[in-house]
N, CA, C and O atoms as a GROMACS GRO file, in nm:
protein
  216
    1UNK      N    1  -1.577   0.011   1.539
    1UNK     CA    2  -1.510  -0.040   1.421
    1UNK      C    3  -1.461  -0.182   1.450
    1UNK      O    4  -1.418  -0.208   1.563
    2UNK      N    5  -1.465  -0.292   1.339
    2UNK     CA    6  -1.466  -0.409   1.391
    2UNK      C    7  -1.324  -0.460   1.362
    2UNK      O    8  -1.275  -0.542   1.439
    3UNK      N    9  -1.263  -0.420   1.265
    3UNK     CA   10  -1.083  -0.386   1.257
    3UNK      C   11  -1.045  -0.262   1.309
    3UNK      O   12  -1.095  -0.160   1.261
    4UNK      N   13  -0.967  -0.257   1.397
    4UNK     CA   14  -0.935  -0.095   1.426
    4UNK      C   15  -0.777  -0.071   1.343
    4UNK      O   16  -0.734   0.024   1.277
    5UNK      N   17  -0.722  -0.197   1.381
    5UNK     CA   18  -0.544  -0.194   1.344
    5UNK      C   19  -0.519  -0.230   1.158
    5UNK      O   20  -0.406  -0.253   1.113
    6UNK      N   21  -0.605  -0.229   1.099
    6UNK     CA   22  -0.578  -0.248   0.973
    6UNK      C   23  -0.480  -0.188   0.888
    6UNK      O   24  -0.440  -0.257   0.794
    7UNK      N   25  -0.431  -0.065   0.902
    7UNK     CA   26  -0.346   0.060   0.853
    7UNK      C   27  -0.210   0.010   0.889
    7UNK      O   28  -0.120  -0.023   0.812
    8UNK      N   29  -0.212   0.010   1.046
    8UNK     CA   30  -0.112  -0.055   1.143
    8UNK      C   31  -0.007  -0.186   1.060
    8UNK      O   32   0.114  -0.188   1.035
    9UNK      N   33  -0.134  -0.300   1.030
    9UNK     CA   34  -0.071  -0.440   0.969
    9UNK      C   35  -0.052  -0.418   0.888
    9UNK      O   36   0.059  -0.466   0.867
   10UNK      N   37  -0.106  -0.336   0.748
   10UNK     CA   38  -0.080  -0.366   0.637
   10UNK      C   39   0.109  -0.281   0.629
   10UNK      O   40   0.204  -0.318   0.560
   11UNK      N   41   0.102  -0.159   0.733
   11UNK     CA   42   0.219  -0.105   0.719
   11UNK      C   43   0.334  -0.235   0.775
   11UNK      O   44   0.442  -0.266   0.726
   12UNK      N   45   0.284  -0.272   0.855
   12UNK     CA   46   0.380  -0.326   0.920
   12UNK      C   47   0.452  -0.513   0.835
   12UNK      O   48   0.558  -0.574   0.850
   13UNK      N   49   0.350  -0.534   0.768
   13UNK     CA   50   0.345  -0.624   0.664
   13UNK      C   51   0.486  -0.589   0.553
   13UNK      O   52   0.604  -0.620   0.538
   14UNK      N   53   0.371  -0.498   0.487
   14UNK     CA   54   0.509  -0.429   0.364
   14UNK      C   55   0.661  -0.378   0.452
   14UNK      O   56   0.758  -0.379   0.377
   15UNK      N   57   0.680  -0.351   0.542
   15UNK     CA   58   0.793  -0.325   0.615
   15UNK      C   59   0.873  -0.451   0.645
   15UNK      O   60   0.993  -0.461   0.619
   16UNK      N   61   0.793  -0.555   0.706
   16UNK     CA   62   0.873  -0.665   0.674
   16UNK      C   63   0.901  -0.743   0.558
   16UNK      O   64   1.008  -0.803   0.550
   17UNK      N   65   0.792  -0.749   0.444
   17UNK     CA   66   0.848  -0.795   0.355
   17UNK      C   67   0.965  -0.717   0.314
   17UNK      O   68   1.074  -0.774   0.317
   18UNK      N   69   0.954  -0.518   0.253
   18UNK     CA   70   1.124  -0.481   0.264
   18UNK      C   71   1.207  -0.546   0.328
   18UNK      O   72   1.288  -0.566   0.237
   19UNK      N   73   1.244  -0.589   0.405
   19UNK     CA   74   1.361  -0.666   0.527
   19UNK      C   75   1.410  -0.770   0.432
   19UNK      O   76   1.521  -0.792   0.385
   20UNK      N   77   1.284  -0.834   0.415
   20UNK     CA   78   1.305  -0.957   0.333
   20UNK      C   79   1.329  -0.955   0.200
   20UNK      O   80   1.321  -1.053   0.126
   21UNK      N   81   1.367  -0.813   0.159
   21UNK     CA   82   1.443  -0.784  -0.010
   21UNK      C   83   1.319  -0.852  -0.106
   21UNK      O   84   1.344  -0.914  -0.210
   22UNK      N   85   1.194  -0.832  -0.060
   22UNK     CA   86   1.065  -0.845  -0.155
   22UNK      C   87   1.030  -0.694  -0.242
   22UNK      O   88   1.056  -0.590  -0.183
   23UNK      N   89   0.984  -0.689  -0.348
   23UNK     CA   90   0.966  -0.552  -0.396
   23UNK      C   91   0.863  -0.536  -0.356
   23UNK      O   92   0.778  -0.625  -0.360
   24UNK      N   93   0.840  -0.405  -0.300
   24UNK     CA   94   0.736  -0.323  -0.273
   24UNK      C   95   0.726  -0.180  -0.302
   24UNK      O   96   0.821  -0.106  -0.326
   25UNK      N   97   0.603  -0.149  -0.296
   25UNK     CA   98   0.588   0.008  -0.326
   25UNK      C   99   0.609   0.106  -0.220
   25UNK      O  100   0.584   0.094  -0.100
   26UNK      N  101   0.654   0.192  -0.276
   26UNK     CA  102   0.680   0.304  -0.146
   26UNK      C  103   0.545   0.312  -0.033
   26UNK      O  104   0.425   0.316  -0.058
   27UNK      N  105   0.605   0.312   0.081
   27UNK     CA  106   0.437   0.343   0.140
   27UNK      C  107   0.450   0.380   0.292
   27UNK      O  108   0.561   0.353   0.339
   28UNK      N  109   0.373   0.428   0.366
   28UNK     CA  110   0.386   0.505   0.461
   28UNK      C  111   0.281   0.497   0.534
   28UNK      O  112   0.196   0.417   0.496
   29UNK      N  113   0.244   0.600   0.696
   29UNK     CA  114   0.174   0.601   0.745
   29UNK      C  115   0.143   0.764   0.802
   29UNK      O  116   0.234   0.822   0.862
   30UNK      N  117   0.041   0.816   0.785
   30UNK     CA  118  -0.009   0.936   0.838
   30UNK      C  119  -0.125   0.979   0.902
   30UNK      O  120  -0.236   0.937   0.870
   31UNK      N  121  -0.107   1.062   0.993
   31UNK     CA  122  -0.224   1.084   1.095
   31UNK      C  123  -0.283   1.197   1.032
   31UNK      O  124  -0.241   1.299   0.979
   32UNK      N  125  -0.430   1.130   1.061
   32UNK     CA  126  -0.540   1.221   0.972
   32UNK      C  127  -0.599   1.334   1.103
   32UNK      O  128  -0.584   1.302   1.220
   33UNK      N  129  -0.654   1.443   1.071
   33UNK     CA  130  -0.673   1.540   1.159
   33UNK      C  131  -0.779   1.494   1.306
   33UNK      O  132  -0.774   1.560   1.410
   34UNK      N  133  -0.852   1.396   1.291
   34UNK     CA  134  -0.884   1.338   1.419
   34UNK      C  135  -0.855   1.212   1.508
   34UNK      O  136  -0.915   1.153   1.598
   35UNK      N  137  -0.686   1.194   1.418
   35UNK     CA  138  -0.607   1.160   1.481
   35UNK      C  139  -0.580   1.007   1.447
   35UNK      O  140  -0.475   0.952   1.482
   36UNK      N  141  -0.674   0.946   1.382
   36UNK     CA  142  -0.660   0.862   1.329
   36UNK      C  143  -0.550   0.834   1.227
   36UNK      O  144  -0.521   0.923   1.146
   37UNK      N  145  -0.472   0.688   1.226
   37UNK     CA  146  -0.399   0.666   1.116
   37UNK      C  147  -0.383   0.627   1.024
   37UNK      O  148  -0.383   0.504   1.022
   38UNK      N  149  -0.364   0.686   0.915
   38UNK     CA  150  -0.387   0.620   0.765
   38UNK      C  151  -0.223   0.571   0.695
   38UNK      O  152  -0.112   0.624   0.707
   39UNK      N  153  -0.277   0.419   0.602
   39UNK     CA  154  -0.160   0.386   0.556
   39UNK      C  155  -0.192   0.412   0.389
   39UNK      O  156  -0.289   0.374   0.323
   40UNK      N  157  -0.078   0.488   0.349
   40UNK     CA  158  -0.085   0.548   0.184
   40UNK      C  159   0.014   0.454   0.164
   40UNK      O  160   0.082   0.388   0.242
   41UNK      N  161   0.006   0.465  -0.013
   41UNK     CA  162   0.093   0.378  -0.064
   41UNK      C  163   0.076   0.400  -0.215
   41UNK      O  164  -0.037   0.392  -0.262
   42UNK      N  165   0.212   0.433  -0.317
   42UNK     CA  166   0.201   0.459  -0.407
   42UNK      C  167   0.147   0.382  -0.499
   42UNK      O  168   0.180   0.264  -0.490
   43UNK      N  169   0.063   0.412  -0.596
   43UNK     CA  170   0.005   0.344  -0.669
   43UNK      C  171   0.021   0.262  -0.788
   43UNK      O  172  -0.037   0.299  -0.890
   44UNK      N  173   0.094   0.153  -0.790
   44UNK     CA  174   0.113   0.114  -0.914
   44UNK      C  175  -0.018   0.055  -1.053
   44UNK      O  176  -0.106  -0.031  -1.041
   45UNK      N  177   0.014   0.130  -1.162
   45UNK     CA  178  -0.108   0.129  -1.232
   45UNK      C  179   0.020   0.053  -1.425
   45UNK      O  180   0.119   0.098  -1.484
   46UNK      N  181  -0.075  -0.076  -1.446
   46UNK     CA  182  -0.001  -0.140  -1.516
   46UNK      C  183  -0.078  -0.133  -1.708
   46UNK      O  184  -0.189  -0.154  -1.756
   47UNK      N  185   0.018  -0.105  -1.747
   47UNK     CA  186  -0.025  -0.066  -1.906
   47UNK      C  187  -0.081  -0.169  -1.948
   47UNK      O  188   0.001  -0.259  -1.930
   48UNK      N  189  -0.191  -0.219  -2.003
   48UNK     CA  190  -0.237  -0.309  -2.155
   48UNK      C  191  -0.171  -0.311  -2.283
   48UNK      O  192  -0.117  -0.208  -2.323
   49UNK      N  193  -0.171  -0.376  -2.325
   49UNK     CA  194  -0.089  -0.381  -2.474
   49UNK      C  195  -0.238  -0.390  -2.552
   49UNK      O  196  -0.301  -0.487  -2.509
   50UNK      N  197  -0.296  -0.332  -2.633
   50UNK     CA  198  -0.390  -0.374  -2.709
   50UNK      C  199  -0.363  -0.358  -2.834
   50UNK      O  200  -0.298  -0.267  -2.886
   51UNK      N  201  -0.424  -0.467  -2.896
   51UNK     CA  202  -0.374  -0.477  -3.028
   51UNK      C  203  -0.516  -0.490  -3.105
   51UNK      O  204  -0.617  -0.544  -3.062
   52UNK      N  205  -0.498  -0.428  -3.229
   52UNK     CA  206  -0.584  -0.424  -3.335
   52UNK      C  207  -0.602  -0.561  -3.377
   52UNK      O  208  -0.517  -0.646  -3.348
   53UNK      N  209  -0.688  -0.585  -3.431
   53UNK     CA  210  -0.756  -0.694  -3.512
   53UNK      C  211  -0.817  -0.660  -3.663
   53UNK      O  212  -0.923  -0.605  -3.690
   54UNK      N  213  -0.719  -0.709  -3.747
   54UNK     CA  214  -0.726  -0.630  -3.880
   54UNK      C  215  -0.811  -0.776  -3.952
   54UNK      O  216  -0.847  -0.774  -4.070
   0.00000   0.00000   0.00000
C-alpha cells in the first residue's frame, strides 16, 4: 500500500483542528477485524432548496 497512515492523519488532522475551536464532525478511529485501522466520521449531508419555475 503506497499510503499506509492515511486513517492515522486524517484523524489526527480533525483532532487538531478541534483544539483549534474549528467545527468539525464527530469522528473517530476503529480497528477492523484484521487489524487494520479505520477512520469513520459522521456524515454531513446538506439540503437543496429547489424552487419551481412557474
Amino acid at each position: 500500500m503506497q499510503y499506509e497512515q492515511i486513517p492515522e492523519n486524517e484523524h489526527l488532522s480533525i483532532k487538531l483542528a478541534a483544539l483549534f475551536k474549528t467545527a468539525v464532525v464527530p469522528s473517530d478511529m476503529i480497528r477492523l477485524v484484521l487489524g487494520e485501522l479505520c477512520y469513520i466520521t459522521k456524515r454531513m449531508a446538506y439540503q437543496l432548496q429547489i424552487q419551481k419555475i412557474i
